[in-house]
C-alpha positions as CSV (number, residue, x, y, z in Angstrom):
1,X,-40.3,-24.7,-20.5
2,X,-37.9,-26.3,-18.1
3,X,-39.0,-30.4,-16.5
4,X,-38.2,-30.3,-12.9
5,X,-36.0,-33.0,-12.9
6,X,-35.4,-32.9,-9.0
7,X,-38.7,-30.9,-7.3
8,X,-39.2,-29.2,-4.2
9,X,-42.6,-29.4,-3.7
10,X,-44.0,-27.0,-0.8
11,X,-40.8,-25.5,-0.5
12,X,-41.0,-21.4,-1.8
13,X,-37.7,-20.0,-3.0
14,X,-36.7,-16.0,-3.6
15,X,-36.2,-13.5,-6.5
16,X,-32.9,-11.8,-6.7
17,X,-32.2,-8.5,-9.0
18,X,-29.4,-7.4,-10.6
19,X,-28.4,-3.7,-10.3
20,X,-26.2,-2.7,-11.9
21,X,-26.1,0.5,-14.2
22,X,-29.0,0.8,-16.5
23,X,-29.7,-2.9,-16.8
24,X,-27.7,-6.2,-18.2
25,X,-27.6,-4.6,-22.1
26,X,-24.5,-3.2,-23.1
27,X,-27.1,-0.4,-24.8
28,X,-29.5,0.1,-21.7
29,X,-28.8,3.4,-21.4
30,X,-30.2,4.5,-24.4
31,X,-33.8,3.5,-23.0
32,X,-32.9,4.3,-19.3
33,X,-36.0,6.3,-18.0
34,X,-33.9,8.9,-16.4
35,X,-31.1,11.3,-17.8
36,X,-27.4,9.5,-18.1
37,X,-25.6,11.6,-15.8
38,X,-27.6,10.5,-12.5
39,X,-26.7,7.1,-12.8
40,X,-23.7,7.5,-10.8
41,X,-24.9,9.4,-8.0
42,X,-27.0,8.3,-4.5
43,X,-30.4,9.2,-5.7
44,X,-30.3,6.7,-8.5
45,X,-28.9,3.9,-6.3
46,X,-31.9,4.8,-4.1
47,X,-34.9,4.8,-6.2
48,X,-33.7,1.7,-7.8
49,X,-32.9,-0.8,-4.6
50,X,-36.2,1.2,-2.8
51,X,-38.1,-0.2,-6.3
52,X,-37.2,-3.3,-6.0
53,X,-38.0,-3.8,-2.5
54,X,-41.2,-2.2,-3.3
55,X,-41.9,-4.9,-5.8
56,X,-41.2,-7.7,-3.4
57,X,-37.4,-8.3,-4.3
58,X,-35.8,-10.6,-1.7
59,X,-31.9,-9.6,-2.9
60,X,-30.2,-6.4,-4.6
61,X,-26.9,-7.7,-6.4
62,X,-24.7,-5.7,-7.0
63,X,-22.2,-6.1,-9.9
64,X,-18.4,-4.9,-9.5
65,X,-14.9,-4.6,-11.7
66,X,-13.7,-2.0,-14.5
67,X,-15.9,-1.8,-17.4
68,X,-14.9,-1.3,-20.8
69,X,-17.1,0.9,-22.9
70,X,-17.2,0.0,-26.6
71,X,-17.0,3.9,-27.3
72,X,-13.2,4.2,-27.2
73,X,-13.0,1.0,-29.5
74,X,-15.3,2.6,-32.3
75,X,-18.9,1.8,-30.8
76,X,-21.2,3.6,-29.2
77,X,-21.5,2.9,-25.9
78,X,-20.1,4.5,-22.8
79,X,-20.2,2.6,-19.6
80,X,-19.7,3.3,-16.2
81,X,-20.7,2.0,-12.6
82,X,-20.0,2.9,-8.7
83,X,-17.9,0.5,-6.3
84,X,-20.4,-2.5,-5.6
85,X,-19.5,-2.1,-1.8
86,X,-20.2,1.2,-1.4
87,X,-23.5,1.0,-3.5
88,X,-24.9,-1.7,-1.3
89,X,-23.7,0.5,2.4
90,X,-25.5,3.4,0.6
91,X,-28.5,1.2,0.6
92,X,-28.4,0.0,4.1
93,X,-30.0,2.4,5.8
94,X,-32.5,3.2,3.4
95,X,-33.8,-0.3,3.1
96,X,-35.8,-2.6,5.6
97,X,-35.8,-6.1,3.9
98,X,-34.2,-6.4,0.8
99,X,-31.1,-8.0,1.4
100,X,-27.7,-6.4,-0.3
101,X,-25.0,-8.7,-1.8
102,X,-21.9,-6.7,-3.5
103,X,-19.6,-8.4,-5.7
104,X,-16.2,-8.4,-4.5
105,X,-13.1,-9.6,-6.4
106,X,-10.6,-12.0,-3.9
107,X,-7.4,-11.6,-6.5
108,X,-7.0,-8.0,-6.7
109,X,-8.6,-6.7,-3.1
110,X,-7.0,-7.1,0.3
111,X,-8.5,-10.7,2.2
112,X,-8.6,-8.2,5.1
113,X,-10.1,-5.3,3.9
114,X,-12.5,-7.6,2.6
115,X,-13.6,-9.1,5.6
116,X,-13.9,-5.6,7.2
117,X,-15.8,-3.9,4.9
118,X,-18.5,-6.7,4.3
119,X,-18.9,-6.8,8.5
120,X,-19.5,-2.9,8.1
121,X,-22.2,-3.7,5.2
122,X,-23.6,-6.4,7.9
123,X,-24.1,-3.7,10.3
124,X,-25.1,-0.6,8.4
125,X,-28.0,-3.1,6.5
126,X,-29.1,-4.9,10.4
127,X,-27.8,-8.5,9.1
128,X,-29.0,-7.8,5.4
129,X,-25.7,-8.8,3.5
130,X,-24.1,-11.3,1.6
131,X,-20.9,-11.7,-0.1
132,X,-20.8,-12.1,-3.9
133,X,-17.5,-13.9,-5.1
134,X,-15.7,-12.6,-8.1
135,X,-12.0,-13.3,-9.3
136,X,-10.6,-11.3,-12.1
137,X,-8.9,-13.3,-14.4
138,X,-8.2,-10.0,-16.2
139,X,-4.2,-8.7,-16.9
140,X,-5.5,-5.4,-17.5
141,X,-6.9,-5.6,-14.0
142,X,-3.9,-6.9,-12.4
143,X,-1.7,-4.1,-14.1
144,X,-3.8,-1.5,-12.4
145,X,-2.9,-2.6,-9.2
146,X,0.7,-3.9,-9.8
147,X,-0.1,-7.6,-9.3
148,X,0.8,-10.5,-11.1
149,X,-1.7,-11.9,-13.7
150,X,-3.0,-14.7,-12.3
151,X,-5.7,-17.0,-14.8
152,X,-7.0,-20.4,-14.5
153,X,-7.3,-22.8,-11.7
154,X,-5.5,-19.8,-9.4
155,X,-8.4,-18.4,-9.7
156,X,-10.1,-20.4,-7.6
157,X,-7.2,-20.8,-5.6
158,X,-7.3,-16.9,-5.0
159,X,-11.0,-16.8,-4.3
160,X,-11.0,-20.2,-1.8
161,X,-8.4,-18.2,0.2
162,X,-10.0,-15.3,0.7
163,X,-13.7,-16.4,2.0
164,X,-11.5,-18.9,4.4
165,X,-9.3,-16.1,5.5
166,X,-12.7,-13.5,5.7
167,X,-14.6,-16.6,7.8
168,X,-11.6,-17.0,10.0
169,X,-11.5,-13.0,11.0
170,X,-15.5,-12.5,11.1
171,X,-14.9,-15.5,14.3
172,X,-11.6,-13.4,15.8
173,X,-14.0,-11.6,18.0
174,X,-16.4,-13.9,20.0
175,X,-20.0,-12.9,20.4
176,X,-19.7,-11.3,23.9
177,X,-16.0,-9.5,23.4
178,X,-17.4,-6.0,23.7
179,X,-18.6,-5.5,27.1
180,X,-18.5,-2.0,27.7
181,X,-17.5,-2.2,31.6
182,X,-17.3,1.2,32.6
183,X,-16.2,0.2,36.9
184,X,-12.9,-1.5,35.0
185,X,-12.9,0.9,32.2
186,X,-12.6,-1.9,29.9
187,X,-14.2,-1.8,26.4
188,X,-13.5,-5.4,25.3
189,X,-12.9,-8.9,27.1
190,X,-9.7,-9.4,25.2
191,X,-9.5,-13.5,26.2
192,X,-12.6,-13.3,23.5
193,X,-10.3,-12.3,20.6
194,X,-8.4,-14.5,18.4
195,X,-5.4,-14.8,16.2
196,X,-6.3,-16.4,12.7
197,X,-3.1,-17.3,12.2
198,X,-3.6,-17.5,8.1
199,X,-1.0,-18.6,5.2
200,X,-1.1,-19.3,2.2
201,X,0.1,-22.9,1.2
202,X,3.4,-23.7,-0.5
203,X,1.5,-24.4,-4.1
204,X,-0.3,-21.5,-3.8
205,X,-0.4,-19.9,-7.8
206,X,-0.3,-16.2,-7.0
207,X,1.4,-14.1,-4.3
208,X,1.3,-15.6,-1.2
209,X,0.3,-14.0,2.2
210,X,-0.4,-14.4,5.4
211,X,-3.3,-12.8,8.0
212,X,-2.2,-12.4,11.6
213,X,-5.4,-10.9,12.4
214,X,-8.0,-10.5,14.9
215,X,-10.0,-8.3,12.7
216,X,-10.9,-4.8,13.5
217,X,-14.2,-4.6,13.5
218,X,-16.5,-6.9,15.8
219,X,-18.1,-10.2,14.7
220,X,-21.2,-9.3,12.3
221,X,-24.3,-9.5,13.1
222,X,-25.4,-12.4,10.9
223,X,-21.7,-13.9,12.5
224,X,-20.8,-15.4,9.4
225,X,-21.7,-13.1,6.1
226,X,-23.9,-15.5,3.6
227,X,-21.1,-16.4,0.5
228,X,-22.4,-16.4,-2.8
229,X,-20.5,-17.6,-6.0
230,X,-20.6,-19.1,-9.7
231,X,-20.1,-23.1,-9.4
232,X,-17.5,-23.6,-11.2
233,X,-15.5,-21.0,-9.4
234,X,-16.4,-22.0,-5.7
235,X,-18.3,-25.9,-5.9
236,X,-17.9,-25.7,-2.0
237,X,-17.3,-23.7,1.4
238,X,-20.5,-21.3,0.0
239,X,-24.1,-20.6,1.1
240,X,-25.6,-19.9,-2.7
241,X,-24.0,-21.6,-5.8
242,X,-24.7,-19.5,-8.5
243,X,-25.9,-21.6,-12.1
244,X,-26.2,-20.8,-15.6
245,X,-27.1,-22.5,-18.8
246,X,-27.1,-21.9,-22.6
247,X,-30.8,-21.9,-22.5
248,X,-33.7,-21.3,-20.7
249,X,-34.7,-24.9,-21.9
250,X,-31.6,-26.4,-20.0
251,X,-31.8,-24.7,-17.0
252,X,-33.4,-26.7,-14.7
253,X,-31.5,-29.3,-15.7
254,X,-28.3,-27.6,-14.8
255,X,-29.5,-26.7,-11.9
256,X,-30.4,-30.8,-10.7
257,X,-27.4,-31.3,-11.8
258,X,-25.8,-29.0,-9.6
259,X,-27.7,-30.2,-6.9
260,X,-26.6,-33.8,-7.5
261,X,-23.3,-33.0,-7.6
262,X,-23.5,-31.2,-4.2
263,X,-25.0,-34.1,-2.7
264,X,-22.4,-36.6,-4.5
265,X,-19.9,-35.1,-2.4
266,X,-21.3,-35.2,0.7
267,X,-21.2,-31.3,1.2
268,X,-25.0,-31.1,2.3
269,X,-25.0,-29.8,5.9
270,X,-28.2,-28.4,6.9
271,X,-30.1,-28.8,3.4
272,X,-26.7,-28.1,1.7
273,X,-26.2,-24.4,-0.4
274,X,-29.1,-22.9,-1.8
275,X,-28.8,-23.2,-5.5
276,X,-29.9,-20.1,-7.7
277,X,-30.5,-19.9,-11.5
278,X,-29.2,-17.0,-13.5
279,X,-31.2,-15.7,-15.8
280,X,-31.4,-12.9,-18.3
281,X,-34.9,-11.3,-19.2
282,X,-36.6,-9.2,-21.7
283,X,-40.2,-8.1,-21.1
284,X,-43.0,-6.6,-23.4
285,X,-43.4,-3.6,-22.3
286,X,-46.0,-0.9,-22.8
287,X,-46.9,-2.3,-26.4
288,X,-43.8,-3.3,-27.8
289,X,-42.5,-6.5,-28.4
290,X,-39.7,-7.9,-26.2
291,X,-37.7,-9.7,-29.4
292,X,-38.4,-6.1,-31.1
293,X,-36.8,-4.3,-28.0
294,X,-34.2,-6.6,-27.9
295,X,-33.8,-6.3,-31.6
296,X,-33.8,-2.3,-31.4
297,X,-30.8,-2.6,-28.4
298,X,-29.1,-5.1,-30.6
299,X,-28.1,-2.8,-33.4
300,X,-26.7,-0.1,-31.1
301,X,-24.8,-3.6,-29.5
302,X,-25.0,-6.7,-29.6
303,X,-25.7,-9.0,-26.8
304,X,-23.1,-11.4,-25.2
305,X,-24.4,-13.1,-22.5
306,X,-23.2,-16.5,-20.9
307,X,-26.6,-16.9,-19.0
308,X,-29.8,-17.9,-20.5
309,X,-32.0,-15.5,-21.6
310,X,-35.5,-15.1,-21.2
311,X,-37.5,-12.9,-24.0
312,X,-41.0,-13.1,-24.0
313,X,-44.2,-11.9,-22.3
314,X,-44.8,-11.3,-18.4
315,X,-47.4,-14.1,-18.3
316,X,-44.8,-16.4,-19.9
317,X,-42.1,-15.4,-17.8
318,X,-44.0,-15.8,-14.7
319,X,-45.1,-19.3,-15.9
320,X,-41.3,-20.0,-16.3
321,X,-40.2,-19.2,-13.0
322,X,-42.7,-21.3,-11.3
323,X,-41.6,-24.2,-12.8
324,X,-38.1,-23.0,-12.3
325,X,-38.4,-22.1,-8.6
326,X,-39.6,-26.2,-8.7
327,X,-36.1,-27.2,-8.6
328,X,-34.1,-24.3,-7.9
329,X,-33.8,-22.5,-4.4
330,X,-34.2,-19.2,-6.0
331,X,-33.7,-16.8,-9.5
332,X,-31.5,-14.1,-9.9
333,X,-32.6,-11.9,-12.8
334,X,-30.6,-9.5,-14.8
335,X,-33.0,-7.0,-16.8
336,X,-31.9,-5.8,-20.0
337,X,-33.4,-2.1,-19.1
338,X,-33.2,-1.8,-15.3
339,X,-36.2,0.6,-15.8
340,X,-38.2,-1.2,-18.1
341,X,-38.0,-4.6,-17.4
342,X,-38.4,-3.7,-13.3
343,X,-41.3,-2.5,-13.5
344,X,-43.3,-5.1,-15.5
345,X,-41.6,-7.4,-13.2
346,X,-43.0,-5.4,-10.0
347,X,-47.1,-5.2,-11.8
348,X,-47.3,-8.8,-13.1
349,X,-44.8,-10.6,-12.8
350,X,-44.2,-10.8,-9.0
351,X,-47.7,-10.6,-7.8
352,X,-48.5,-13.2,-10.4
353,X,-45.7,-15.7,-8.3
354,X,-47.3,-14.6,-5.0
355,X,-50.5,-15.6,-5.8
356,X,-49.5,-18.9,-7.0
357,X,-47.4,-19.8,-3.5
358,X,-43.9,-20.1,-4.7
359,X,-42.5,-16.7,-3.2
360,X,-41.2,-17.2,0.4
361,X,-42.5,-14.2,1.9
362,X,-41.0,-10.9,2.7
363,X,-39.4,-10.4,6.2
364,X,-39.2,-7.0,7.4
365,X,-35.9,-6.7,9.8
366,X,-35.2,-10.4,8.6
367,X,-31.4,-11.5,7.6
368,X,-29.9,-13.2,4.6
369,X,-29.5,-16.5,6.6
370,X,-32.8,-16.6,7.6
371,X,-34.1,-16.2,4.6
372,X,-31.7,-19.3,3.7
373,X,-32.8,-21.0,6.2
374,X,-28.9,-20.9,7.6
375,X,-28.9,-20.8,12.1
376,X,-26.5,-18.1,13.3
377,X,-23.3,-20.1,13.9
378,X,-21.1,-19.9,17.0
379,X,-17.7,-19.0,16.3
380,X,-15.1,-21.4,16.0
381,X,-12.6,-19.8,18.3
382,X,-15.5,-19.7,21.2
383,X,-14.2,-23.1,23.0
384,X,-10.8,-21.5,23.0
385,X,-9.1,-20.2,25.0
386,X,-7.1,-16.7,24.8
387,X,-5.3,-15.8,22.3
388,X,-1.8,-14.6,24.6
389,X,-1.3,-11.0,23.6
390,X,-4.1,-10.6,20.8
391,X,-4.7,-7.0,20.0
392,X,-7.2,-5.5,17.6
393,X,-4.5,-5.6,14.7
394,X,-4.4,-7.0,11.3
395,X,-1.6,-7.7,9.1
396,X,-1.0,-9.0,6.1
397,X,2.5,-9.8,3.9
């Protein structure tokens, strides 16, 4: 069981799911409660994000990126999965508080598109999204698209860029720039758009660009998008640091540690970035064993997980993650059967947390900021003044 090293006491923190596909196992599919070919179509992406808002779910994740089934390589598996952007805007409008955060790659997809697309996710959801970082360090990836392979520190290089160049174009409109004057037949205030006037530095690893902007699309409801990401890929400039471990054991511990090394360098503005475990989990469920079910998914295929893994009872798991939610701001959980593990999770597990105080409670209509505790901030082109000539373009080279 984890020591809380660093406690919060009095302060509730929020349960995130994972949902991808049929669950975290490379062999979910096999005990998916549903028949394989509807996992790639709308009514599965419904009845799942609608489940786990039902159970009390504070965030959908939303994983993205090619998948390799081990089928063509002599296994058994076949994967497969939707675009994490469009999953999440298919689940806007049929959701009221669960709050959607896609994973979106910053090597291989357009800064501006980026930026674009989340601030239509902002809108579709009412201020419900977030913005989980990825960057492919994959030369299969990069061939797809005709890019350079970029690896290592570029990475983060890569991924830095992007969320500064997305920030910068989610402030090119101000707050007020669509004012709809009919007498003047004006539709926007253009002195309340701004250039961004991005480029990429001179030791900038991969192809560098530049992003004239405004951006096409008005400032987003929650004006800047929540930015989620791993801590060693983005330690700063984010709202959620992501955090894993080896163990269940050493979680909490990673996770002070996190937090100390936040605070160390002097980054805490407001509380500082909410800090969220990562955790794998394997329920009993309906008589059998987790470590049996586990076992059974194991010989179809093995396991490989860099996050710690929970296998064990609902009673124990709920026991965990209170002493977890001690020191961390909040859990993201990936099941190993989406179907199977969600819903002992929504009968004891959640309830069991509520009871005990350390769920912040569900907001119907809330927004991911709020339920971070973030204030809506002003842009930072507001005390400017007019951008000479700005149009509602967007380039990029």
């Amino acid at each position: 069981m984890p020591t809380p090293t660093d406690p919060r006491p009095g302060r509730p923190g929020f349960l995130a799911l994972e949902l991808d596909g049929d669950g975290a196992h490379p062999a979910a599919w096999r005990k998916a409660r549903h028949a394989p070919d509807e996992l790639l179509n709308g009514a599965r992406i419904r009845s799942t994000v609608l489940a786990a808002e039902s159970a009390g779910f504070h965030v959908a994740t939303f994983a993205d990126g090619p998948l390799v089934g081990s089928l063509g390589a002599g296994g058994r598996d076949v994967a497969g999965r939707l675009n994490a952007l469009q999953r999440a805007a298919f689940a806007g409008p049929v959701t009221t508080s669960i709050v959607l955060v896609p994973e979106v790659d910053t090597v291989y997809t357009e800064p501006f598109h980026i930026a674009t697309q989340l601030a239509s996710l902002d809108y579709v959801s009412g201020g419900r999204a977030g913005w989980l970082v990825a960057a492919s360090g994959s030369a299969e990836e990069a061939a797809a698209v005709g890019r350079s392979f970029v690896e290592g520190a570029a990475l983060a290089q890569e991924a830095a860029a992007s969320v500064e160049v997305s920030r910068r174009l989610w402030d090119s409109w101000e707050d007020e720039a669509v004012i709809r004057d009919v007498p003047t037949g004006r539709y926007l205030d253009v002195d309340k758009l701004h250039y961004v006037d991005f480029e990429t530095s001179a030791d900038f690893a991969g192809p560098g660009y530049s992003v004239k902007g405004p951006s096409i699309i008005p400032r987003p409801l929650q004006g800047q998008l929540p930015v989620v990401a791993r801590a060693d890929l983005l330690p700063s400039d984010v709202d959620v640091v992501l955090v894993s471990a080896p163990t269940p054991s050493l979680l909490a511990e990673e996770v002070a540690e996190v937090r100390r090394a936040i605070d160390e360098r002097g980054a805490v503005v407001g509380g500082g970035p909410a800090v969220v475990a990562e955790l794998d989990v394997v329920l009993d469920s309906r008589g059998q064993r987790a470590s049996a079910r586990l076992a059974e998914l194991d010989a179809f295929t093995p396991w490989s997980s860099s996050r710690a893994r929970f296998v064990g009872t609902a009673a124990e798991l709920a026991d965990f993650l209170a002493e977890l939610l001690a020191v961390a701001d909040g859990v993201r959980l990936h099941p190993a059967v989406l179907d199977v593990e969600l819903e002992e999770l929504a009968q004891l597990v959640l309830p069991e947390l509520r009871r005990r105080g350390v769920l912040k409670p569900v907001a119907q209509g809330g927004t991911f900021r709020e339920l971070l505790g973030l204030e809506r901030p002003l842009s930072r082109y507001a005390s400017l003044g007019p951008a000479a000539g700005a149009a509602v373009v967007g380039s990029e080279n």
